[in-house]
N, C-alpha and C positions, 0 to 999 in steps of 0.2 A: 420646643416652641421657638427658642432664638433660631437654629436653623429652618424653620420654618417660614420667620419672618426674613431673612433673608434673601429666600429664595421667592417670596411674595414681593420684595420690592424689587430684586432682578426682574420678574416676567409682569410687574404691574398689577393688574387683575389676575392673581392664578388662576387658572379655572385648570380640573385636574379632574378628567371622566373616569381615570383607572386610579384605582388604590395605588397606594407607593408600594413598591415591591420590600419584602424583606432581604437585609446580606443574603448572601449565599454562605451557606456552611462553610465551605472551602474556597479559596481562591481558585476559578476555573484557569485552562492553563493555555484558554484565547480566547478573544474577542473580534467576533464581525462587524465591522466599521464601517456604514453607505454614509455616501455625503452626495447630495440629491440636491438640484436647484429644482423645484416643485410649479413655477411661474403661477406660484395661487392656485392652485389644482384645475389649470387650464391646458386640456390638451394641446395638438396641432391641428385640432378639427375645431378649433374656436369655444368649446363648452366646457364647462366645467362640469369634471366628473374626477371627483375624490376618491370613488369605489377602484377607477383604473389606477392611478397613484397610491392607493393601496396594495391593489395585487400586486404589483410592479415593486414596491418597497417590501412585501411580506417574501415576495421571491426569491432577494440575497438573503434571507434566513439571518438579520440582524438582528445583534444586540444594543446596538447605538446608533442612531440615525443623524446626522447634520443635515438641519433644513435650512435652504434659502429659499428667499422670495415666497414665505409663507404670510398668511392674514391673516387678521383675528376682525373681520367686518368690517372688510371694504364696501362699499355700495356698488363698485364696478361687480360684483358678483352677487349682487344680492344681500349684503350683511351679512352672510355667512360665516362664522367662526371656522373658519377651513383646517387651523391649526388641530381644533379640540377635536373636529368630527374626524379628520384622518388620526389623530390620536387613539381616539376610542375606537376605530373599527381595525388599529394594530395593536391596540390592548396595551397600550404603551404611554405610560405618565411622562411630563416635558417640561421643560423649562423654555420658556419666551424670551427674547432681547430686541425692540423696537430699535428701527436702522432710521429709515425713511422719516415714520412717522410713526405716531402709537401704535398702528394697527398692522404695519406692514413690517418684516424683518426676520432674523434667525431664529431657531430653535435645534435644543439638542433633546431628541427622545432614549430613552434608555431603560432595558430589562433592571437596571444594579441600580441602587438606591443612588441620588446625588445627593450629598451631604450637605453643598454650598454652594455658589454660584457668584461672578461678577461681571460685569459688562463694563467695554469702555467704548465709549465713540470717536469714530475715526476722522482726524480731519480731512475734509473733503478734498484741495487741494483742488478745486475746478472744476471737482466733479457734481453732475448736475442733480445725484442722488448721493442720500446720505448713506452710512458704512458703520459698523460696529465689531467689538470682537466679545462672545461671547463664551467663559472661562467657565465648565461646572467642575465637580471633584468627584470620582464615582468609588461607592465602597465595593470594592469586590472582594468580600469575604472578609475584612480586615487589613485589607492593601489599597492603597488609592492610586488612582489613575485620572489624569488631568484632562480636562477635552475641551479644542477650543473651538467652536463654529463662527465662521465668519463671511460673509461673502463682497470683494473688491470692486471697487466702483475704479475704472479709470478715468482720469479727466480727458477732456477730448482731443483724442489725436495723438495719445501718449497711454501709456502702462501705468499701473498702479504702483509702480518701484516705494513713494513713499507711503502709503497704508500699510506695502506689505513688511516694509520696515518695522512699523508700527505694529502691527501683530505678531510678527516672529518678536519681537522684545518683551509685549504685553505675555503672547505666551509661555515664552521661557520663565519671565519672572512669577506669571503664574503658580508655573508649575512645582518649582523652588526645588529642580530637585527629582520629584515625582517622575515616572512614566505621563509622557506627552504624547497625545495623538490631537493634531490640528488637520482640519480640512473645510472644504466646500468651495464655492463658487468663486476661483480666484481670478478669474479676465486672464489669466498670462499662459502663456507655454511654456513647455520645458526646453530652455536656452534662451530662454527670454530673463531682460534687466528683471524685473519683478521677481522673476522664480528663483533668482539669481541670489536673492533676500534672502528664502528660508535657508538655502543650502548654506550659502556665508554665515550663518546663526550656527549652523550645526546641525542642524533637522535632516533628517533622510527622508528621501520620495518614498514611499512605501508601495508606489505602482513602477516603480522605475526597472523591473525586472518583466515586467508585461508588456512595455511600450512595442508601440504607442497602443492608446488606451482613449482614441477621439471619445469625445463627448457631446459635440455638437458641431450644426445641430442635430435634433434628434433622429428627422430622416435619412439623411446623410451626414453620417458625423465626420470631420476631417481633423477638427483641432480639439486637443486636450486641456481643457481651461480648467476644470474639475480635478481636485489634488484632496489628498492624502499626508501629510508628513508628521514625522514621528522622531522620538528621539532615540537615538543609542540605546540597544536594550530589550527593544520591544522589533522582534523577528516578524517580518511581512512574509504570505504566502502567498494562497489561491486570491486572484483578482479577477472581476468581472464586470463587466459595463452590459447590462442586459439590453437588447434592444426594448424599445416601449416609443409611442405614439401618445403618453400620457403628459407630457412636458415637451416644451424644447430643448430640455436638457436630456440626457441619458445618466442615470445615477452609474456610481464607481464605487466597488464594494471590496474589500482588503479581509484576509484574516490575519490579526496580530497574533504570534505566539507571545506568552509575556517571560518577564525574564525570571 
């Protein structure tokens, strides 16, 4: 019950269409990681179609998915609760964290039970959207593993250098320790001041053995703003950015060995 309620005041109104998954008997010995900016389940053909953002997310064959720019009933789309209905039709329970506004912001879905969850909001710094980082803790098996979804606003005319400060610190302390995997929609490229934050923290690129690895935009993708990073410990492999027409983003999908 106390983790319950905790994870009700992380995501606000829970709403939760799939059962919470039981541990897994054994610690598995990886995990598939997408981190996916979703722009509201609005393709490049202007409609909103959840069904293609699904197939498109069922395709990397994830265990954990990092959403940005999800909705839980905006009126630009109708009030649609976008988060829950692409939840339910990948059979996958989530946790919420409000960026912008109530309705607008991150989520991390995931096969492995989350035990906890915290969120912190980011200062903006000029930027003309709001930012958050959102922290869950997943049981795998009796082992935990920390994940933090977040996605970078830069103020104009400039990189997000200070947010992502602010998140490489929020999630190292998160993790206290723990196996880290942070990602989602970070504005920066790799050689850029911003990106420049996680690796100075100590975090590994976990796509950095693919590059480049564009992500957008989705018809032509040229730059990698979509990341991945991870701490000492947890071995990256197979990576993939599947093409899709279902976002302006192109999601980027990691397998972690674990340690």
């Amino acid at each position: 019950m106390a983790a319950l309620a905790l994870l009700t005041a992380v995501a606000g109104a829970a709403h939760r269409p799939v059962a919470a998954p039981a541990a897994p008997a054994a610690t598995p010995s990886s995990l598939r990681v997408v981190a996916y900016n979703v722009r509201m389940g609005f393709g490049l053909n202007g409609r909103l179609d959840v069904d293609a953002v699904a197939r498109t997310v069922s395709g990397t064959r994830p265990d954990v998915v990092l959403l940005s720019e999800v909705d839980r009933g905006w009126l630009l789309n109708g009030g649609h609760d976008t988060l829950a209905l692409l939840a339910g039709r990948l059979r996958l329970p989530y946790v919420f964290a409000p960026a912008a506004d109530p309705v607008w912001g991150d989520a991390v879905l995931s096969r492995y039970p989350v035990r906890s969850g915290r969120t912190r909001p980011l200062a903006a710094h000029g930027a003309p959207t709001g930012a958050q980082a959102l922290g869950v803790t997943l049981d795998l098996g009796g082992r935990d593993v920390a994940v933090v979804a977040t996605h970078l606003q830069p103020p104009p005319g400039a990189g997000p250098v200070a947010q992502a400060r602010e998140v490489a610190d929020f999630a190292l302390r998160y993790a206290a320790g723990r196996p880290l995997v942070l990602g989602g929609d970070l504005n920066t490229e790799p050689g850029d001041r911003a990106f420049a934050e996680f690796t100075r923290a100590g975090l590994v690129d976990a796509l950095a053995a693919a590059r480049p690895v564009p992500t957008s935009p989705a018809d032509d993708p040229r730059s990698q703003i979509d990341h991945v990073f991870v701490t000492a410990g947890l071995t990256p492999g197979e990576v993939a950015a599947p093409r899709s027409t279902a976002s302006d983003h192109l999601p980027v999908a990691v397998t972690l060995t674990l340690p």
